[in-house]
N, C-alpha and C positions, 0 to 999 in steps of 0.2 A: 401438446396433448390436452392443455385445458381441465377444466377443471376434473375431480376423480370422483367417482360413486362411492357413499362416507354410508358407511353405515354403524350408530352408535351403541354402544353399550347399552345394558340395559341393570348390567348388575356392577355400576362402579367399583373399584376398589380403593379401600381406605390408603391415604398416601401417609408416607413414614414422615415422621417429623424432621426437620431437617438437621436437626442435629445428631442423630441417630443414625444416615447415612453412611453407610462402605462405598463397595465399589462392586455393581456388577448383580448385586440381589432379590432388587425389585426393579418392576417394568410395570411401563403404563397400561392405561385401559383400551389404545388399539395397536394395531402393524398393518401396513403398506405391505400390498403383494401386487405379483404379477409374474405373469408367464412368458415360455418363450415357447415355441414349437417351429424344427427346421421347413422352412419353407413360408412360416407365417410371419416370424418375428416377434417381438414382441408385446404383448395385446394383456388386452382385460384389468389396468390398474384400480386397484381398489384399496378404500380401508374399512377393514370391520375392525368388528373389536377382537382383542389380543385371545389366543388360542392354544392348542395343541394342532401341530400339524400332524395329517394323515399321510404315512410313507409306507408303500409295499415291503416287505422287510427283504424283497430284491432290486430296490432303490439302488440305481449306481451308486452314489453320492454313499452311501452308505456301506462298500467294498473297495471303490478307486478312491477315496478321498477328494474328487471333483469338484469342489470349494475354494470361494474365496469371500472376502469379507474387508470393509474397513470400519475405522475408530474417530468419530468428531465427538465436538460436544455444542451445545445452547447455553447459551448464560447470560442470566436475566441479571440489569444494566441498573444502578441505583434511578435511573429516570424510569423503570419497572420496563425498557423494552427489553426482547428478547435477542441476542446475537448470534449468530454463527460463525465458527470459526475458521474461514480458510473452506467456505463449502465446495469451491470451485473445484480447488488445488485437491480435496479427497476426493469429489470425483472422477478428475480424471485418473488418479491413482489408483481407487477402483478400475477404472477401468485399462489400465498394462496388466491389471493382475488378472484380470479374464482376459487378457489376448495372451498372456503366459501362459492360462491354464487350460488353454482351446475353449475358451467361453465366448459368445458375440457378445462385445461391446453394446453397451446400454446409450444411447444418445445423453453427453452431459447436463442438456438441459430437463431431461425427462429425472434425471438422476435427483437434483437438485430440485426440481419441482415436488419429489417427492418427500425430501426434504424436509421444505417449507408447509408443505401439507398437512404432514402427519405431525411434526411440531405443533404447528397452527391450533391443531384440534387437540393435542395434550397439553396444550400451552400451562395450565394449571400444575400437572407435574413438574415443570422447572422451578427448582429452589431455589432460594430467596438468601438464604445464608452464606455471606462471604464463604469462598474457597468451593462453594457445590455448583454441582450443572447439571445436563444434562445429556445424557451420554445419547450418542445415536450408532447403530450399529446396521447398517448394509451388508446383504450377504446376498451369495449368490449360490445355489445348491443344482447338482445333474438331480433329474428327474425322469432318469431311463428307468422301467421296470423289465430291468436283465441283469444276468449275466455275463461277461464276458467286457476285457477292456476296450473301451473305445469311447472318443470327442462326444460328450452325450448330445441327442438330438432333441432333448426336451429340458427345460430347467425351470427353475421358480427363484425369482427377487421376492428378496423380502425385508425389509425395515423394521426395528423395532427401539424403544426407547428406555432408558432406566436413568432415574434421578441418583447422581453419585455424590459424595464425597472424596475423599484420597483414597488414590490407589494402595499405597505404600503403608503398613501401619503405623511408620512412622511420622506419616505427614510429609511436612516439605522438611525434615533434620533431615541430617546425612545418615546415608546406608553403608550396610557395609557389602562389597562387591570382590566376588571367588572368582579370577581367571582363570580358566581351565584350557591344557590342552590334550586333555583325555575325552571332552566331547568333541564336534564338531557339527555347526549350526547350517553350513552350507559350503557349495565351492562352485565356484564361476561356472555356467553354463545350468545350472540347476535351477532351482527354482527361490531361490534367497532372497530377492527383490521383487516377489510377490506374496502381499500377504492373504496368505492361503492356510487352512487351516492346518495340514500336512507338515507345516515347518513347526506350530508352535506344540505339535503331538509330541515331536522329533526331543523337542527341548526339553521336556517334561523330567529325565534322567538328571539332564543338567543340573536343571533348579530343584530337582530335590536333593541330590549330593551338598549341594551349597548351601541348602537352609540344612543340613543334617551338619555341617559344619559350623552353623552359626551364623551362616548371612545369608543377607536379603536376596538378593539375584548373582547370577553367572554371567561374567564376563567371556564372551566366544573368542577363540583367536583363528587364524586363518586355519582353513581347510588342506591346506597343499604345504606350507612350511611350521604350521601352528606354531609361530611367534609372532605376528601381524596381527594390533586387536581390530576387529570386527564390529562388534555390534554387543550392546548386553539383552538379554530373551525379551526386554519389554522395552528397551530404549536404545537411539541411539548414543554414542561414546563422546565425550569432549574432553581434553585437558590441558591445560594453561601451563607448560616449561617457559620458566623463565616470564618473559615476556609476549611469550609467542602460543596463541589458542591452538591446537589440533586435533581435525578429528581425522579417521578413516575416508575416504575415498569412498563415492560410489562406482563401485566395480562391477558389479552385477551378483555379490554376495549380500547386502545391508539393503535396508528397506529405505528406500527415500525420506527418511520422517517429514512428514509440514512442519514440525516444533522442531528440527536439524533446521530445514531452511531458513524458517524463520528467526532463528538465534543467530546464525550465520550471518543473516541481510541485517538487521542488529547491528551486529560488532561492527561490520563494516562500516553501517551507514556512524559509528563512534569511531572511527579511525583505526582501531586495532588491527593488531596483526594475527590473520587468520591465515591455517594451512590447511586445506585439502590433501593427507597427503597419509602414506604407510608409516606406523610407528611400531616399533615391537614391545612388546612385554618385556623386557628385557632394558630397553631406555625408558620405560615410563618407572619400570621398580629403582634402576637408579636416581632418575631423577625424585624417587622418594627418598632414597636413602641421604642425595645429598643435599634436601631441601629448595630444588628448583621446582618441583613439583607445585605449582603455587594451589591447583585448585584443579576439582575432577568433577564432572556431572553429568547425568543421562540427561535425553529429552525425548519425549515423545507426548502421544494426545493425552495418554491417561495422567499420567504424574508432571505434565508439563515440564518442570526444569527441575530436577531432583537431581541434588549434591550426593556424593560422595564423600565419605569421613576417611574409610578403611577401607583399603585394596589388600586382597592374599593371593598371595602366590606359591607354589612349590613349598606349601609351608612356612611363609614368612609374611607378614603383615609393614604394613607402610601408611603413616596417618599421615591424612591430608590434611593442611593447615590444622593442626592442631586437634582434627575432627570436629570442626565446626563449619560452619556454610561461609564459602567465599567473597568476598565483594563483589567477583562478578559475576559469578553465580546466582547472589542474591539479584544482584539489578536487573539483569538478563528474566528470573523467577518475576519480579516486579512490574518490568516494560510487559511481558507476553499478558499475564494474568491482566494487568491495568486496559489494556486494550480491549482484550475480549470481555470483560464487563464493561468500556463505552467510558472508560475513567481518563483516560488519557490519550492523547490524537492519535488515529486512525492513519499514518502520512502513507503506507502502502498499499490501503483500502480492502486491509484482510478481512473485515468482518461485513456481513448483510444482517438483514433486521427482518426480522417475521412478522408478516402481517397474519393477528391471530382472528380467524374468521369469527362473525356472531352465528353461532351451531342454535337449532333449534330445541 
């Protein structure tokens, strides 16, 4: 598609210090759009500067929930380039989640172009300070003004960027994680393996019961036998019995994470023993009790590799390694972060580099 019609700001806005950084607060000075219309396709890429969108307040997207969305980030490299993380791999994830949600697929390289673009020209927003990036977020919204459900025939892409720090307030320490099987996050044949906005609404009960209990996030268990763990609301699940790594299964209920794969291709390429495979709540809380339990951790884009201290269940608690961060926890936290700052070799060529334009 070549190059995209830039049009800049005029009223910058002040960027947060980078030590000062959450997660998710502030956002830069443009966004990447574009349209779709059935019969045209695709058309009209563009970036202005960052806005308020105008939606008829009879916006599908706005009734059916007809959304979807992914999570990367940029991260600027002690040699001052900028990275990306795995851009390939979210977009094509992006796109199963709009062929899940009757959306037309975006072409991968127009995805990624866009990418590169709108980086390019907020390049200056990417912080500078170990542990920050920059977060990128792709969405894709129905832009029918109706009525009535149905595959909408008009939609809007749209890109936007926010300089983050840690997701978790507590950084990369260990959280502590409520498995529940009084909610229920998805079940085979639904929509679980697309991230759309509709599942993380769903969640919303979960993870407040759990932080009203005293922890960080909800651990999901299966939808059909609820003993089978799942997925936790923001990360995929890992945990180390014994000698032996396991997580869940993709079934068609957990979101593919790029930060699951990538830990996964990891171990491997270290010789461990890794299982793809069902485990219940039920063998992870004994293997707490009987100290096989060696080591527990989410992964996903936001919080990259984030340990687990304290698991609860049915009203009992199980500390992991002592509630301190794993060995290989840490190293797994270590290798992913090393790479996507340009620290240490690239051997499966996850990351691209942003060529940031001279803007006039």
């Amino acid at each position: 598609m070549g190059q995209f019609p830039i049009t800049l700001t005029t009223l910058p806005k002040q960027k947060p210090a980078d030590d000062t950084l959450s997660f998710g607060k502030v956002t830069t000075d443009h966004m990447f759009l574009m349209n779709y219309a059935e019969g045209k396709g695709w058309f009209n890429p563009r970036i202005e500067p960052y806005g308020p969108l105008s939606l008829d307040p009879a916006t599908s997207v706005l009734h059916y929930g007809q959304a979807i969305f992914d999570g990367l980030k940029a991260f600027r490299g002690e040699d001052g380039q900028i990275r990306l993380f795995r851009a390939d791999r979210h977009a094509e994830r992006f796109n199963r989640s709009a062929k899940l949600m009757c959306m037309p697929e975006l072409p991968v390289d127009i995805i990624r172009e866009s990418f590169d673009a709108l980086v390019g020209v907020d390049a200056d927003w990417v912080p500078r300070k170990a542990g920050t990036s920059l977060y990128l977020r792709p969405t894709i919204i129905a832009t029918d003004v109706m009525l009535g459900v149905h595959p909408a025939h008009s939609l809007l892409y749209f890109l936007i960027l926010s300089p983050v720090g840690s997701y978790y307030k507590e950084g990369v320490k260990p959280v502590r994680i409520l498995a529940t099987d009084k909610h229920v996050r998805a079940v085979k044949g639904g929509t679980g393996e697309a991230k759309t906005a509709a599942n993380y609404a769903q969640s919303l009960s979960g993870q407040r019961d759990a932080e009203a209990a005293g922890y960080t996030q909800v651990l999901y268990l299966d939808g059909v036998h609820r003993k089978y763990l799942d997925e936790v609301g923001t990360m995929n699940i890992m945990v180390k019995i014994g000698d032996e790594v396991i997580t869940p299964p993709l079934a068609g209920t957990i979101l593919d994470g790029v930060t699951r794969a990538s830990t996964l291709q990891l171990m491997r390429d270290w010789g461990l023993k890794v299982s793809e495979r069902p485990i219940t709540i039920d063998e992870v809380m004994a293997a707490g009790r009987d100290g096989s339990l060696k080591e527990m951790w989410g992964t996903g884009t936001a919080a990259v590799v984030s340990p687990v201290g304290t698991l609860g269940y049915k009203g009992e608690d199980v500390q992991i390694n002592g509630g301190q961060t794993g060995e290989l926890t840490q190293k797994l936290y270590d290798a992913i972060v090393g790479i996507q700052y340009g620290k240490t070799n690239d051997a499966h060529g996850w990351t691209s580099v942003v060529k940031v334009p001279a803007l006039a």
